[in-house]
N, CA and C atoms of all chains as a GROMACS GRO file, in nm:
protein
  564
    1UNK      N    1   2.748  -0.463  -0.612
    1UNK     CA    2   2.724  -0.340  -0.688
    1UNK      C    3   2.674  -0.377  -0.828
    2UNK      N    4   2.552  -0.444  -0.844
    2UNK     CA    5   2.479  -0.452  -0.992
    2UNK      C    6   2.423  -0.346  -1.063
    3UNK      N    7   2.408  -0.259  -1.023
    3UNK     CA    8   2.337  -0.133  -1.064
    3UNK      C    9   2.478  -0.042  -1.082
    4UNK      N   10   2.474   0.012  -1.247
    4UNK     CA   11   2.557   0.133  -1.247
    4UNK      C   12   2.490   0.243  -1.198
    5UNK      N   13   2.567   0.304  -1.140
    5UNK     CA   14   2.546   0.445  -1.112
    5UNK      C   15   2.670   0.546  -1.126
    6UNK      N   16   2.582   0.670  -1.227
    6UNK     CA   17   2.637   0.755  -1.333
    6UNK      C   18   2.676   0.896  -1.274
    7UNK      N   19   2.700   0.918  -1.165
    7UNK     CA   20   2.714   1.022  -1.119
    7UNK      C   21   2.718   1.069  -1.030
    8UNK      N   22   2.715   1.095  -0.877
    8UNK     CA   23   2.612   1.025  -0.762
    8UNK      C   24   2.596   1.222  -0.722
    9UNK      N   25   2.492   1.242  -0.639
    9UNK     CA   26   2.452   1.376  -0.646
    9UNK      C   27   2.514   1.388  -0.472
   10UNK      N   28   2.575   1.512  -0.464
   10UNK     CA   29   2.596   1.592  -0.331
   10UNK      C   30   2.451   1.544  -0.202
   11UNK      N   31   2.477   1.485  -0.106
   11UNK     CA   32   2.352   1.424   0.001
   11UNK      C   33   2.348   1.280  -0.036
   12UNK      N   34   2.343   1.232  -0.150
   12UNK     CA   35   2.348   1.088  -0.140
   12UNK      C   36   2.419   1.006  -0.048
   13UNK      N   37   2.366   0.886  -0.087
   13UNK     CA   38   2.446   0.772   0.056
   13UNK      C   39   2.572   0.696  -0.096
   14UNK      N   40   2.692   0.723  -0.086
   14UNK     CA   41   2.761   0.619  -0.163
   14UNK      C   42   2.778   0.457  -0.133
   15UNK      N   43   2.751   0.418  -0.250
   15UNK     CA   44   2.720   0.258  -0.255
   15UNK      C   45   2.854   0.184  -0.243
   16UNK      N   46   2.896   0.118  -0.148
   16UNK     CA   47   3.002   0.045  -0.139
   16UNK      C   48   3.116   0.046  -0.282
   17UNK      N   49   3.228   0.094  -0.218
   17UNK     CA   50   3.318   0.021  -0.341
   17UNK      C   51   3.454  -0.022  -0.296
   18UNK      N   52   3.528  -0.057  -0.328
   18UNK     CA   53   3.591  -0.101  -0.344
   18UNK      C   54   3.784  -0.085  -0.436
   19UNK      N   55   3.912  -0.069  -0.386
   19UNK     CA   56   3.999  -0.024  -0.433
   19UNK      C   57   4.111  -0.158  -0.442
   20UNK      N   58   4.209  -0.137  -0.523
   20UNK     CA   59   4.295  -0.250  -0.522
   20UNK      C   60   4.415  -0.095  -0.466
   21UNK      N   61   4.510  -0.083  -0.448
   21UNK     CA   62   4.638   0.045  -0.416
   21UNK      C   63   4.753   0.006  -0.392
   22UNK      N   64   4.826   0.120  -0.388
   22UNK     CA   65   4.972   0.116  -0.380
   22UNK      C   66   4.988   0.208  -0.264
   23UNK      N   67   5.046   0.084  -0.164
   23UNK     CA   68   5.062   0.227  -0.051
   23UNK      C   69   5.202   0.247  -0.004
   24UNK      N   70   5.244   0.387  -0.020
   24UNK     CA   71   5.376   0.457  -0.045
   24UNK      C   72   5.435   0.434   0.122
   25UNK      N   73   5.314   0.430   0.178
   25UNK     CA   74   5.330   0.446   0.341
   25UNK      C   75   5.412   0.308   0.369
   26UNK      N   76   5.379   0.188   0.320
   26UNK     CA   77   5.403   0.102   0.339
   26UNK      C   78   5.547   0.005   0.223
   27UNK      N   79   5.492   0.108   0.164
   27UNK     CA   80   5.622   0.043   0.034
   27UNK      C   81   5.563  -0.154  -0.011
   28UNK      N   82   5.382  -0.140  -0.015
   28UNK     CA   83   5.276  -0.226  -0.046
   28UNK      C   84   5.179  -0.203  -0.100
   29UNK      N   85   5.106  -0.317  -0.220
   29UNK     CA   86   4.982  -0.337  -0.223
   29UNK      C   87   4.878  -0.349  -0.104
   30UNK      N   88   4.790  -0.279  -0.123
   30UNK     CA   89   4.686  -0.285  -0.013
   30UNK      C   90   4.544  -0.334  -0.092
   31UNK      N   91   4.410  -0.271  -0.001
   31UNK     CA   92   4.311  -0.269  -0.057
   31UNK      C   93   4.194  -0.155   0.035
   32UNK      N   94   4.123  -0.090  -0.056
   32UNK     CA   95   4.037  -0.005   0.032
   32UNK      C   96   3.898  -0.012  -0.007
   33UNK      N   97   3.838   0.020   0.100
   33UNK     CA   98   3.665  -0.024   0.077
   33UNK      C   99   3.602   0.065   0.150
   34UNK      N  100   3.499   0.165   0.092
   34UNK     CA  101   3.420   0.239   0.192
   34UNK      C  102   3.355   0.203   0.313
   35UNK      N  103   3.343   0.049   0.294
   35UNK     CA  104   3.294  -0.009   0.410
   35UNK      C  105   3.355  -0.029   0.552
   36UNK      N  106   3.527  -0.038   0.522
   36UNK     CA  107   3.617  -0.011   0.590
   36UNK      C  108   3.629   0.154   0.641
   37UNK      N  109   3.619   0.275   0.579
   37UNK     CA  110   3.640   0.397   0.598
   37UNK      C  111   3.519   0.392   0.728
   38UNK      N  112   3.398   0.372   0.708
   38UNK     CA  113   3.302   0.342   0.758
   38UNK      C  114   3.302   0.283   0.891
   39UNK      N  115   3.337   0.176   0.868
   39UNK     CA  116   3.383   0.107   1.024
   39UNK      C  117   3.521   0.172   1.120
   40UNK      N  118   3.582   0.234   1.006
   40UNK     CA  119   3.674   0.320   1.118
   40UNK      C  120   3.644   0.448   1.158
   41UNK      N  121   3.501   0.524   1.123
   41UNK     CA  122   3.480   0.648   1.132
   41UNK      C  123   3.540   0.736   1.057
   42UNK      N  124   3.580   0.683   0.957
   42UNK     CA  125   3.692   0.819   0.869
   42UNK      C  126   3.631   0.883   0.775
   43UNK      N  127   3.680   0.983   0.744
   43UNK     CA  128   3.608   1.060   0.637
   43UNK      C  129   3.693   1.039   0.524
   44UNK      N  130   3.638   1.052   0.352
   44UNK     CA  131   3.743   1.014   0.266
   44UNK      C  132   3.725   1.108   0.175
   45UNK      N  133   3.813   1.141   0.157
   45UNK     CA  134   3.899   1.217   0.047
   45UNK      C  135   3.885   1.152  -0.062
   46UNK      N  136   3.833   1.115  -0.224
   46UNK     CA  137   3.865   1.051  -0.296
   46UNK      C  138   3.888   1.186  -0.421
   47UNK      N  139   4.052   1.158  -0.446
   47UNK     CA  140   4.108   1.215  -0.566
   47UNK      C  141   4.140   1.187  -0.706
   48UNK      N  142   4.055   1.238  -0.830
   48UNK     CA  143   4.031   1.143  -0.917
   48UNK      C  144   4.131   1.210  -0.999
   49UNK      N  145   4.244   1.153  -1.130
   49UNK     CA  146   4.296   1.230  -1.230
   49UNK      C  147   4.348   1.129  -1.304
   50UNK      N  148   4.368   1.205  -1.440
   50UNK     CA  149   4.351   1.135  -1.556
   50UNK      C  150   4.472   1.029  -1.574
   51UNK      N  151   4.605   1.059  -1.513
   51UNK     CA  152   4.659   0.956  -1.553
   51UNK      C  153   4.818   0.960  -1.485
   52UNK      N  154   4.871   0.830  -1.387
   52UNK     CA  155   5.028   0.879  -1.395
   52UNK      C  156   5.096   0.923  -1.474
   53UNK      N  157   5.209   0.975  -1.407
   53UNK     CA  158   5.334   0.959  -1.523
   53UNK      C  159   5.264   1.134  -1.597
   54UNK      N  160   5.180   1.206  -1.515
   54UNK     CA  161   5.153   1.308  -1.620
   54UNK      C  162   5.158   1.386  -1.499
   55UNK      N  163   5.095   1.534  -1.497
   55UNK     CA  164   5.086   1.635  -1.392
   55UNK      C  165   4.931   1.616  -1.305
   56UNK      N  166   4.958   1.649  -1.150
   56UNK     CA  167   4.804   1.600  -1.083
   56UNK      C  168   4.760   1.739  -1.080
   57UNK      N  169   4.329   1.377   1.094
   57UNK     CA  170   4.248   1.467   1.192
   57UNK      C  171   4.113   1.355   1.102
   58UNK      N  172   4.130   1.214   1.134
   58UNK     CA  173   4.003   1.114   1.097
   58UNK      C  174   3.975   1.100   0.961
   59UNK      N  175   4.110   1.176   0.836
   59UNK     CA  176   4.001   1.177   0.693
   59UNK      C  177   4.143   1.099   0.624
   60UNK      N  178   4.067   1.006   0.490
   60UNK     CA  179   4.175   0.979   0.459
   60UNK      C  180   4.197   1.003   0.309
   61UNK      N  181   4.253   1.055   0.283
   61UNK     CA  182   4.250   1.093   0.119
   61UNK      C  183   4.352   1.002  -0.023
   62UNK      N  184   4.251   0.957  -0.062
   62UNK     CA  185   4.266   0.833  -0.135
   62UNK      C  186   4.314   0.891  -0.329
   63UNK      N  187   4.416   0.880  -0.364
   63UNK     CA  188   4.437   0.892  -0.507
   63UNK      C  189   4.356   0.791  -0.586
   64UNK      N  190   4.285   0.872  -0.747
   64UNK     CA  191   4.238   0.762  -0.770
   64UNK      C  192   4.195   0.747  -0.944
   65UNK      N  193   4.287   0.647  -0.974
   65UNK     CA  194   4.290   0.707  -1.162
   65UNK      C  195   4.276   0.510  -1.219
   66UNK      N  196   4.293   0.548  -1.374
   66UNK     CA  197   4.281   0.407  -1.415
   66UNK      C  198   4.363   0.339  -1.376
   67UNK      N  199   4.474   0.360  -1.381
   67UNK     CA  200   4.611   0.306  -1.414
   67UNK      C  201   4.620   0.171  -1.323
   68UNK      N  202   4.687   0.056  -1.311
   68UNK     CA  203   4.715  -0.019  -1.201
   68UNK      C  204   4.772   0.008  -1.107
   69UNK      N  205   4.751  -0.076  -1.003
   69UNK     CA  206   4.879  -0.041  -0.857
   69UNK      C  207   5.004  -0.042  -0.896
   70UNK      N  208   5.076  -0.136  -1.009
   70UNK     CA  209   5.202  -0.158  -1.068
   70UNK      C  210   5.262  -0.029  -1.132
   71UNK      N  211   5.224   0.039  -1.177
   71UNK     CA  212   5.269   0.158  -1.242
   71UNK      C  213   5.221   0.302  -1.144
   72UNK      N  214   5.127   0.280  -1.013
   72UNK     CA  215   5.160   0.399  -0.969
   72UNK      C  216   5.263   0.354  -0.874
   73UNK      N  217   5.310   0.231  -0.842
   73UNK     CA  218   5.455   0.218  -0.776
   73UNK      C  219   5.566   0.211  -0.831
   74UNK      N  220   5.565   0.220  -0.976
   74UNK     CA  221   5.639   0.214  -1.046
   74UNK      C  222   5.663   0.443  -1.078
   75UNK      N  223   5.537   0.477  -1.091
   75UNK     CA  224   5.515   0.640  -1.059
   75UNK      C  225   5.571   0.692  -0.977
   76UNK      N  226   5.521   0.650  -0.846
   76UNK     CA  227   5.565   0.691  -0.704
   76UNK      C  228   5.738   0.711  -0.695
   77UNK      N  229   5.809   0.577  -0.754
   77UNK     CA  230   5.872   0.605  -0.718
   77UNK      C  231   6.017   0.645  -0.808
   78UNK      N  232   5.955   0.703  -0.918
   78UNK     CA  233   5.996   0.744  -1.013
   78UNK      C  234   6.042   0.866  -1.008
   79UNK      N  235   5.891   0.947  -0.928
   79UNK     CA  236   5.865   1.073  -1.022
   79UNK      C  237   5.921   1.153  -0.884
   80UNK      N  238   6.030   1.243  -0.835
   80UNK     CA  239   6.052   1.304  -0.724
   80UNK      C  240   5.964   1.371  -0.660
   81UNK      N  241   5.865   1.461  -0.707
   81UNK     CA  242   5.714   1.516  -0.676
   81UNK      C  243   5.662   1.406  -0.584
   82UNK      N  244   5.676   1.331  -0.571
   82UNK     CA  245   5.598   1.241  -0.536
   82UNK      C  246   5.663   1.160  -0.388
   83UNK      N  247   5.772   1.158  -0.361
   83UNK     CA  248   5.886   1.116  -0.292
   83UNK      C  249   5.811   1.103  -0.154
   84UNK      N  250   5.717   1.231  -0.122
   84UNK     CA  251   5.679   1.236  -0.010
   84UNK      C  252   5.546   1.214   0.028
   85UNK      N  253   5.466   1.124  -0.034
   85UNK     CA  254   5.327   1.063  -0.091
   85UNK      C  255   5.336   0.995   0.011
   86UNK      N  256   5.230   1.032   0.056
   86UNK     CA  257   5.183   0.912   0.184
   86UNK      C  258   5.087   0.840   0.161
   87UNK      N  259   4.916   0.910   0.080
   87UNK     CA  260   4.872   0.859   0.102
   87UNK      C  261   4.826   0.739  -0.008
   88UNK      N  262   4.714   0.642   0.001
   88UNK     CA  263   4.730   0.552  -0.105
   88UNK      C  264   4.646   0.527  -0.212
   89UNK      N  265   4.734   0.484  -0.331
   89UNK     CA  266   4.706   0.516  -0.457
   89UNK      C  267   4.583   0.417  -0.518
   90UNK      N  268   4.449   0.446  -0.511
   90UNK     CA  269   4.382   0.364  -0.573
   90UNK      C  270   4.398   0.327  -0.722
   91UNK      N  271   4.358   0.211  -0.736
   91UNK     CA  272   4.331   0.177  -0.906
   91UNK      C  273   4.189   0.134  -0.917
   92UNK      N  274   4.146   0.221  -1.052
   92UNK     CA  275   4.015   0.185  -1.097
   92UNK      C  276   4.042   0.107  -1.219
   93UNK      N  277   4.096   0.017  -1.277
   93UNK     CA  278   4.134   0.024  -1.385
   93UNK      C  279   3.946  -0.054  -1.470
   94UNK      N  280   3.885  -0.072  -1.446
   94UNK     CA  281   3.761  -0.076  -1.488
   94UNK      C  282   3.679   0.012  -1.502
   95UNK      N  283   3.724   0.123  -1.466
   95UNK     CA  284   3.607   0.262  -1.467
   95UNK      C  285   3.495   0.250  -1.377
   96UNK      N  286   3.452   0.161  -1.276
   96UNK     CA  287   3.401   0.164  -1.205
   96UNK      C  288   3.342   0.273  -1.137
   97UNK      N  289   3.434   0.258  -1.050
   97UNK     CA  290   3.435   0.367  -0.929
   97UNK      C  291   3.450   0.546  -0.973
   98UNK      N  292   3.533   0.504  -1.061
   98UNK     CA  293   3.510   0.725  -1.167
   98UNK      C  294   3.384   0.689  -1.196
   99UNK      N  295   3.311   0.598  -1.288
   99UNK     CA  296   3.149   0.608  -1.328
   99UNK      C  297   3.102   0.631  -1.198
  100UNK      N  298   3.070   0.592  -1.115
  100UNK     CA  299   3.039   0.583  -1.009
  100UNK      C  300   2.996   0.756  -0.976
  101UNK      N  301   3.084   0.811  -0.970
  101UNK     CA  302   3.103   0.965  -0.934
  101UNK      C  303   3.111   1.002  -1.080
  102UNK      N  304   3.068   0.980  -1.145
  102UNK     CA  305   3.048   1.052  -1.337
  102UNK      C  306   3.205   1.087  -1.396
  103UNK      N  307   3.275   1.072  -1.352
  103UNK     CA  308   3.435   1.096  -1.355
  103UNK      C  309   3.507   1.041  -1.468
  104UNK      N  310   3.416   0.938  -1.525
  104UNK     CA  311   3.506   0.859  -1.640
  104UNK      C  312   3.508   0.906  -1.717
  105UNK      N  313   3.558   0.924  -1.850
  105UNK     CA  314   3.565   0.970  -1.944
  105UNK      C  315   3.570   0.860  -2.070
  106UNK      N  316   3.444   0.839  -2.121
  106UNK     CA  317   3.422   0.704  -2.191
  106UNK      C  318   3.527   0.735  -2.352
  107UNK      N  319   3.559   0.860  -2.370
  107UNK     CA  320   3.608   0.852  -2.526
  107UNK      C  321   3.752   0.788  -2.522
  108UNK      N  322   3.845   0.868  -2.384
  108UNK     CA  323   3.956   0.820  -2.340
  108UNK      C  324   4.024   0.721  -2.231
  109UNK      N  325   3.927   0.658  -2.162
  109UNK     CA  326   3.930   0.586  -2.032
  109UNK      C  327   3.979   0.623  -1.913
  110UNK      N  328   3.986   0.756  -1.945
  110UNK     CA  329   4.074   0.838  -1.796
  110UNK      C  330   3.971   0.890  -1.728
  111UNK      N  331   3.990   0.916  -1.571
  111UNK     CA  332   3.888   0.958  -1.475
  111UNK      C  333   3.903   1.126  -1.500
  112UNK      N  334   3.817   1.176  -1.474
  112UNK     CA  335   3.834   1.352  -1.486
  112UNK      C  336   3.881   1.396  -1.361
  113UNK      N  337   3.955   1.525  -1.368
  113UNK     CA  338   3.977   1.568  -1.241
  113UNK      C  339   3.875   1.583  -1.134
  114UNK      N  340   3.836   1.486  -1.033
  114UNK     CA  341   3.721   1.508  -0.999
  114UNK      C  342   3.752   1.463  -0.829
  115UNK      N  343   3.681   1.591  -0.726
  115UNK     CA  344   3.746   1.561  -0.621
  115UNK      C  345   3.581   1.535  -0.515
  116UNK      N  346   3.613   1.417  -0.430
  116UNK     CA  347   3.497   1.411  -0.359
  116UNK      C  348   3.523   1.394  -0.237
  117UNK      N  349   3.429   1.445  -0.102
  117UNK     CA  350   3.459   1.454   0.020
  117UNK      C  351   3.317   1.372   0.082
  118UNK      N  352   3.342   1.260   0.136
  118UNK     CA  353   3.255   1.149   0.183
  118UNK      C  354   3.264   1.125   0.342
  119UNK      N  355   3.146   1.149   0.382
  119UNK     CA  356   3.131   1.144   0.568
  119UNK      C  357   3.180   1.012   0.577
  120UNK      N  358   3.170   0.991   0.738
  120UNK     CA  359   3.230   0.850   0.801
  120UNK      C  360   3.086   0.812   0.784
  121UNK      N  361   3.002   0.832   0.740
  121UNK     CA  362   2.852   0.780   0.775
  121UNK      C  363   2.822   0.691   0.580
  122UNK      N  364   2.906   0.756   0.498
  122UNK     CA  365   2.933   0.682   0.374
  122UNK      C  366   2.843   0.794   0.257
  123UNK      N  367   2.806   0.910   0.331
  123UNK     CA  368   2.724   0.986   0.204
  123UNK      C  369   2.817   1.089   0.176
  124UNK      N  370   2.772   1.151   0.047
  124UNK     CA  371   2.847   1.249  -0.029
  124UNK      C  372   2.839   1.364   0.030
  125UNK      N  373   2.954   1.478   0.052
  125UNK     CA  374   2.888   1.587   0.087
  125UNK      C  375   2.965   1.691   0.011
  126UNK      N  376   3.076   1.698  -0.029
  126UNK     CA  377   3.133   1.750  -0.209
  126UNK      C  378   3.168   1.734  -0.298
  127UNK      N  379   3.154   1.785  -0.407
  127UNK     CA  380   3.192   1.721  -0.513
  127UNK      C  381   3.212   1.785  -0.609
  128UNK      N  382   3.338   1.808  -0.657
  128UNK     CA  383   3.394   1.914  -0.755
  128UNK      C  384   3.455   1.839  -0.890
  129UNK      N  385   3.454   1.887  -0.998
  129UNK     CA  386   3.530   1.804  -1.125
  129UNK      C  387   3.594   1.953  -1.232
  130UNK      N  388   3.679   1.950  -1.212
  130UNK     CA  389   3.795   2.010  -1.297
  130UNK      C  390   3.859   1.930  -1.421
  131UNK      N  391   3.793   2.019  -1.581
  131UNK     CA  392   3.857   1.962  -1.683
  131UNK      C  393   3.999   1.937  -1.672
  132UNK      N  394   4.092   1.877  -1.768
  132UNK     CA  395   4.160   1.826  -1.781
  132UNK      C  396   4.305   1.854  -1.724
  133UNK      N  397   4.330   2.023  -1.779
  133UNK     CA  398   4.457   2.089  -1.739
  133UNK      C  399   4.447   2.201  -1.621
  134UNK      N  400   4.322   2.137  -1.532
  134UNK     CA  401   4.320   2.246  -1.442
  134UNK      C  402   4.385   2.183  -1.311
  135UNK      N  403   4.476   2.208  -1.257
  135UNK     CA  404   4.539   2.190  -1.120
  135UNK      C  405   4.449   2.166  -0.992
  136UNK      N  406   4.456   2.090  -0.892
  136UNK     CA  407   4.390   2.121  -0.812
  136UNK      C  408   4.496   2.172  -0.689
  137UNK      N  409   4.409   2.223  -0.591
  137UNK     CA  410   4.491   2.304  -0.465
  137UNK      C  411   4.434   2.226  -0.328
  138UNK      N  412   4.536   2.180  -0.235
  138UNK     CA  413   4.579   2.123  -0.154
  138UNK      C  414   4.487   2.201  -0.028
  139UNK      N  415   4.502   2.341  -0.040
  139UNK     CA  416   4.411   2.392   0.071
  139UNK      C  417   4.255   2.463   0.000
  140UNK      N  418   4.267   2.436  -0.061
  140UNK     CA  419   4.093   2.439  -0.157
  140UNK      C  420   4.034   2.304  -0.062
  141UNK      N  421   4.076   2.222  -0.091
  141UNK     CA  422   4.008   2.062  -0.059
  141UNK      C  423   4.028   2.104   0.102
  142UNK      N  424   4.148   2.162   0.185
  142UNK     CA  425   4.111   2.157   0.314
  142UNK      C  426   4.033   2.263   0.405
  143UNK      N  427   3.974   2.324   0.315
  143UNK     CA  428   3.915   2.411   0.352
  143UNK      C  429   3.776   2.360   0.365
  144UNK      N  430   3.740   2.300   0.244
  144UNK     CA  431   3.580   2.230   0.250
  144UNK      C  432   3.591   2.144   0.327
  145UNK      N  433   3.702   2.060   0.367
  145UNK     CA  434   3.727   1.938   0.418
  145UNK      C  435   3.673   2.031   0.608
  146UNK      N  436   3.731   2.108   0.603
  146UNK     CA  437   3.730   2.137   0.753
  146UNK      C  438   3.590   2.173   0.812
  147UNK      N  439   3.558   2.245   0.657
  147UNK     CA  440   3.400   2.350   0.686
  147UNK      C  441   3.326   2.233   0.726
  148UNK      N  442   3.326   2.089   0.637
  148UNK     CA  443   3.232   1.928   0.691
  148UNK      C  444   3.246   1.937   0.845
  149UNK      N  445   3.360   1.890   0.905
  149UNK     CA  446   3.378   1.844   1.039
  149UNK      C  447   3.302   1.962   1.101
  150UNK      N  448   3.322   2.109   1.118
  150UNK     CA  449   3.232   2.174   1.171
  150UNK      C  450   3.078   2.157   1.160
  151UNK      N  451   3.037   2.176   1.065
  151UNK     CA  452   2.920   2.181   0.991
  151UNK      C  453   2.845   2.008   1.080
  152UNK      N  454   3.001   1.914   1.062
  152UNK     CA  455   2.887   1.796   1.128
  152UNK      C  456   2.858   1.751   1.304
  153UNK      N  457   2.878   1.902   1.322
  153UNK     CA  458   2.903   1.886   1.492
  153UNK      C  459   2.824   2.014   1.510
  154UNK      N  460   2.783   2.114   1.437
  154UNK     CA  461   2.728   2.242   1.442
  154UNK      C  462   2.588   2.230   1.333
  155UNK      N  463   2.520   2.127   1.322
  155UNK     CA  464   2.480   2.120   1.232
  155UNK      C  465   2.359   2.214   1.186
  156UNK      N  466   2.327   2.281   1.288
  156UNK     CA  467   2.224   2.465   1.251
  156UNK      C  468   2.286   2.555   1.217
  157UNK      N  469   2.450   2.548   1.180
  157UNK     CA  470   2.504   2.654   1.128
  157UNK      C  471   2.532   2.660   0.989
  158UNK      N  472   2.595   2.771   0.943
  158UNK     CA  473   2.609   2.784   0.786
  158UNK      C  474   2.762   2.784   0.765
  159UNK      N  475   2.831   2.814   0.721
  159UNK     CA  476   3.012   2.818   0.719
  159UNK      C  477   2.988   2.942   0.551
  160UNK      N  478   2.972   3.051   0.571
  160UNK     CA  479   2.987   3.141   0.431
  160UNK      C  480   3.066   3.139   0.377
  161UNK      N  481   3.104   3.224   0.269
  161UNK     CA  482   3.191   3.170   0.163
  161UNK      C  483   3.333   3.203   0.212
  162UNK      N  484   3.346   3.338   0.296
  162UNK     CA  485   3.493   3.368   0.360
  162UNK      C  486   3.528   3.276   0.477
  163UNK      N  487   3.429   3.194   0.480
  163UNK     CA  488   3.463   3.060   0.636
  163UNK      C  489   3.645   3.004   0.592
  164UNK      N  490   3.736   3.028   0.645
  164UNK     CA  491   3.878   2.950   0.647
  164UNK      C  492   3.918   2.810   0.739
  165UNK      N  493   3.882   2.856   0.865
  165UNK     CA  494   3.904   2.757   0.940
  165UNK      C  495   3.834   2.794   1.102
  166UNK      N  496   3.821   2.734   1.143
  166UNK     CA  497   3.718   2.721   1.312
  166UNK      C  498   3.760   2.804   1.371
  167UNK      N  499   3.672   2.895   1.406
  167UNK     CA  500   3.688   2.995   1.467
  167UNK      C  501   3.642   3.114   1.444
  168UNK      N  502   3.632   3.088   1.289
  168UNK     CA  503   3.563   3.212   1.180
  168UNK      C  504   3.426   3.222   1.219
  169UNK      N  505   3.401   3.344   1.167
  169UNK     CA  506   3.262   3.343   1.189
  169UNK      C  507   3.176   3.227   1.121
  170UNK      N  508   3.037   3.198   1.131
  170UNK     CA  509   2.943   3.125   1.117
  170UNK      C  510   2.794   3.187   1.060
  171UNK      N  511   2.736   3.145   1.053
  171UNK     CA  512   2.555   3.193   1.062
  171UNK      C  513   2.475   3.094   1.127
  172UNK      N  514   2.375   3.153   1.138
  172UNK     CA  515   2.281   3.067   1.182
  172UNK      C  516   2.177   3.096   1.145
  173UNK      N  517   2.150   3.058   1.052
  173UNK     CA  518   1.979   3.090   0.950
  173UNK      C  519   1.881   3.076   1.041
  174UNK      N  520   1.760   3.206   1.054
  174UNK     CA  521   1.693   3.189   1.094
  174UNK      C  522   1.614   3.284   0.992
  175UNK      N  523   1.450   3.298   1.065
  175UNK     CA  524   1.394   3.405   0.994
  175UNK      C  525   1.422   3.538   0.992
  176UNK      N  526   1.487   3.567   1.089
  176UNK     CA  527   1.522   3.729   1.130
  176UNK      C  528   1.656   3.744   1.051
  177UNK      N  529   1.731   3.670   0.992
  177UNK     CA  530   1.824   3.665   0.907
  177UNK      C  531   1.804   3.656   0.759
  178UNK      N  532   1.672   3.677   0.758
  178UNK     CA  533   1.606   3.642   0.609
  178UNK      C  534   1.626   3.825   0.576
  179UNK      N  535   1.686   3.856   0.436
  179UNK     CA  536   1.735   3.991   0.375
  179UNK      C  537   1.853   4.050   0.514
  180UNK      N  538   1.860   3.984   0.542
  180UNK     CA  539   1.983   4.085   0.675
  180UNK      C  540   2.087   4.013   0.687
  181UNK      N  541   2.159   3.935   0.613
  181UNK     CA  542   2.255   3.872   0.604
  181UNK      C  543   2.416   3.967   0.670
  182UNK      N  544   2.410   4.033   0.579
  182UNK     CA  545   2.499   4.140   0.563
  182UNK      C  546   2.509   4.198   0.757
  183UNK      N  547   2.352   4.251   0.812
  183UNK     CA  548   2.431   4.271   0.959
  183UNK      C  549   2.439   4.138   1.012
  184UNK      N  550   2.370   4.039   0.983
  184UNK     CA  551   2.486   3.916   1.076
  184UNK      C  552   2.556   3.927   1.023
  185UNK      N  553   2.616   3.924   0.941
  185UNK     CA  554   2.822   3.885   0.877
  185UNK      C  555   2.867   4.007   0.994
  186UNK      N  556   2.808   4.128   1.015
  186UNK     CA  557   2.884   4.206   1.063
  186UNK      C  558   2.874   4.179   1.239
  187UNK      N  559   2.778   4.111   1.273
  187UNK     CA  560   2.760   4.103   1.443
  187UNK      C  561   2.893   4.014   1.503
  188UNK      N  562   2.901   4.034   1.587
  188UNK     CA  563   3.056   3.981   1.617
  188UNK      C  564   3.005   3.856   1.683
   0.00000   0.00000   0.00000
């Protein structure tokens, strides 16, 4: 991913990325990658907010 | 039902497990908590907020095929709703199996009515909404 990209528009193709997480499911660090969502057929949900420890 | 909905703010993995399992709201969190702590991935989707380093409320719904297909951003103190997101979330899966149809704005869930744009639907909207 060398190229920033600032916004991405509704129809675009999203450019690979990449997550480090905490998964509650597991009571573990994980890791997530669109490339993975991808290879499993999943659709993703990504929920963005400003900060723990505050209201979502 | 195939989607997986990913949390996703600066903070590290250390402090939203340190969050998680803090905050009782939260007790019943399944799903998992991304960290951007580089701003990456909020730039990515315009989400960052360069004055404060926090991502904006900003919610996106991404096919299994890897493209965008919503994308909503709510300033700071606005809440988001659980069946807002599953509502668009559902209208996709139809929409990507029906793909000549329309899902209007009263679309709830499968089963509802639909459209199907054509020319004879051009100014007559109103009697399709009403054709059964």
């Amino acid at each position: 991913m060398s190229e920033i990209y600032c916004g991405l528009q509704v129809g675009q193709d999203v450019p690979d990325f990449k997550l480090e997480t905490f998964e509650p499911s597991k009571g573990d660090f994980g890791e997530i990658s669109l490339e993975t969502q991808k290879a499993n057929k999943k659709w993703t949900m990504l929920f963005f907010y400003p900060a723990d420890f505050t209201f979502v | 039902m195939g989607a997986e909905v990913i949390t996703v703010s600066t903070d590290t993995k250390f402090v939203h497990l340190a969050w998680q399992r803090e905050e009782k709201m939260l007790e019943k969190v399944k799903y998992p908590m991304g960290s951007d702590t580089t701003g990456r991935v909020s730039r990515m989707f315009g989400v960052y907020d360069e004055n404060t380093g926090l991502a904006l409320r900003g919610t996106f719904i991404i096919s299994p095929e890897g493209r965008l297909f919503n994308s909503e951003v709510n300033f700071y103190n606005m809440g988001r709703n659980i069946e807002e997101l599953m509502r668009k979330f559902k209208a996709n899966l139809h929409l990507a199996k029906h793909t000549n149809e329309g899902c209007p704005a009263k679309w709830k869930e499968e089963g509802d009515k639909t459209l199907k744009p054509s020319a004879g639907m051009v100014g007559k909207v109103y009697e399709a909404y009403k054709e059964k």
